[in-house]
C-alpha distance (Angstrom), angle and dihedral (degrees) to the residues before:
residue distance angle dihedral
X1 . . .
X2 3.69 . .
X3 3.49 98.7 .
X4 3.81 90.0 53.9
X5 3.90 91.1 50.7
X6 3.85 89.5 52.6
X7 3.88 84.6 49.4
X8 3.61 97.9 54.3
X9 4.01 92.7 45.4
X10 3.42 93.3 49.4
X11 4.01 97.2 46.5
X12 4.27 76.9 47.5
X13 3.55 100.5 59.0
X14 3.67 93.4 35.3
X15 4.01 88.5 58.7
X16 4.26 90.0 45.2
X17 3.73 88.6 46.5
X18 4.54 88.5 45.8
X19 3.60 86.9 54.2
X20 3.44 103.4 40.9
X21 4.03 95.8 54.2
X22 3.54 90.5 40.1
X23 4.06 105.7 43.2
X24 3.59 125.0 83.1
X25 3.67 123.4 -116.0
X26 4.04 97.4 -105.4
X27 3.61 90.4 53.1
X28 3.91 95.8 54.7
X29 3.44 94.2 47.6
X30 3.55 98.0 47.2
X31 3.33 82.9 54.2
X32 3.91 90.1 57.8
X33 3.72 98.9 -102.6
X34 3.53 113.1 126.0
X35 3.94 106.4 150.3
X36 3.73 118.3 57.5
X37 3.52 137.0 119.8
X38 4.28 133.8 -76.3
X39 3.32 115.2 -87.2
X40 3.52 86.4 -115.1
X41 3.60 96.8 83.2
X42 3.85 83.9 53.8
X43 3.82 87.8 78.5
X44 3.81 100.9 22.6
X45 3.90 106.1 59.1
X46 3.87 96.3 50.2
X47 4.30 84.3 50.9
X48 3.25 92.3 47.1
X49 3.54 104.3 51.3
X50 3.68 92.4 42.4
X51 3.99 93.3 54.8
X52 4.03 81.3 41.1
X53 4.08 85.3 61.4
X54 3.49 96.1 36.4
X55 3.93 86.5 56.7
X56 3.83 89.9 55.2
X57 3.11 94.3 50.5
X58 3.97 99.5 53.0
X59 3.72 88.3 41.1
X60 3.46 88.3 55.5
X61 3.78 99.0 48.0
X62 4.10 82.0 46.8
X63 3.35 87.5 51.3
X64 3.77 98.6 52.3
X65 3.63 96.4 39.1
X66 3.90 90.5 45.6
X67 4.50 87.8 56.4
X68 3.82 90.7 47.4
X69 4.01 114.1 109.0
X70 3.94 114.5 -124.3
X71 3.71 116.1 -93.8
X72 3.73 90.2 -113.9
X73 3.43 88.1 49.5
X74 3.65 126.6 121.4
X75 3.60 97.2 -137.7
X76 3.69 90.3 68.8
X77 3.55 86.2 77.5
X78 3.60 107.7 30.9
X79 3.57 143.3 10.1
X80 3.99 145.7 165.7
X81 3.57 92.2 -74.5
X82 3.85 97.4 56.1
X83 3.79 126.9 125.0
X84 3.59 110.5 -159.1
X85 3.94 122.9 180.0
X86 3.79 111.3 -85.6
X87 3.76 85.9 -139.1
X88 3.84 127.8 52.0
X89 3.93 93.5 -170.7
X90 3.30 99.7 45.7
X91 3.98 99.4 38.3
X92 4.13 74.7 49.5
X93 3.84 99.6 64.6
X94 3.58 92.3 35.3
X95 3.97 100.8 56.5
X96 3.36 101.1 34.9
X97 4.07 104.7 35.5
X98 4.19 98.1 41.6
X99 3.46 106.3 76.2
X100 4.18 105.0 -159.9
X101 3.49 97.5 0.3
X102 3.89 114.2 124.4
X103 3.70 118.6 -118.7
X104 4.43 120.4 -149.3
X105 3.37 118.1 -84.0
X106 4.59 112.0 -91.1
X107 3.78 134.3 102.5
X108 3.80 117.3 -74.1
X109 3.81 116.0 -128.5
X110 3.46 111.1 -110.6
X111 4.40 90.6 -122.4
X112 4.22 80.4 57.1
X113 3.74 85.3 58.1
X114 3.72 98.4 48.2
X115 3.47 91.8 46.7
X116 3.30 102.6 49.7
X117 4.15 91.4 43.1
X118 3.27 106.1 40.8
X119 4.27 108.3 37.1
């Protein structure tokens, strides 16, 4: 039911703020309404919120693009947070020779993949 509520107030304020850009001044205060806003505001508000979200989102593409690691960079590959297999020749024989088999959960050294791809 909320949803609908937040329907019918937005379609209502979207209709007040229709006919008060686009009504004369006689008509609105024949109607009663003498205080309101210029009719600048008609026109400035709606560009000013959309450069306001159009700022966001460049700052946030800045932003993402400003956190991301070099492609040279080691941390591409691995990081802090890495869990590597605490044995190479075992982690070997298991990735490479079981075909379909499912292999615990941690980060695969970069040599691993190489191997494994490209002999």
């Amino acid at each position: 039911y909320y949803g609908f509520v937040v329907y019918l107030v937005s379609l209502t304020t979207f209709a007040v703020y229709l006919l008060w850009a686009y009504l004369p001044d006689p008509v609105l205060e024949a109607a009663g309404i003498t205080y309101y806003p210029e009719r600048y505001w008609a026109l400035a508000m709606p560009a000013w919120w959309m450069s306001a979200v159009a700022a966001i989102f460049l700052f946030n593409m800045a932003a993402n693009m400003y956190h991301t690691p070099l492609l040279n960079s080691i941390n591409n590959i691995t990081d802090s947070q890495s869990l590597l297999p605490s044995e190479m020749n075992c982690a070997d024989r298991f990735f490479c020779d079981e075909v379909g088999g499912i292999p615990p959960i941690g980060d695969l050294p970069i040599s691993l993949v190489n191997m494994c791809l490209y002999q």
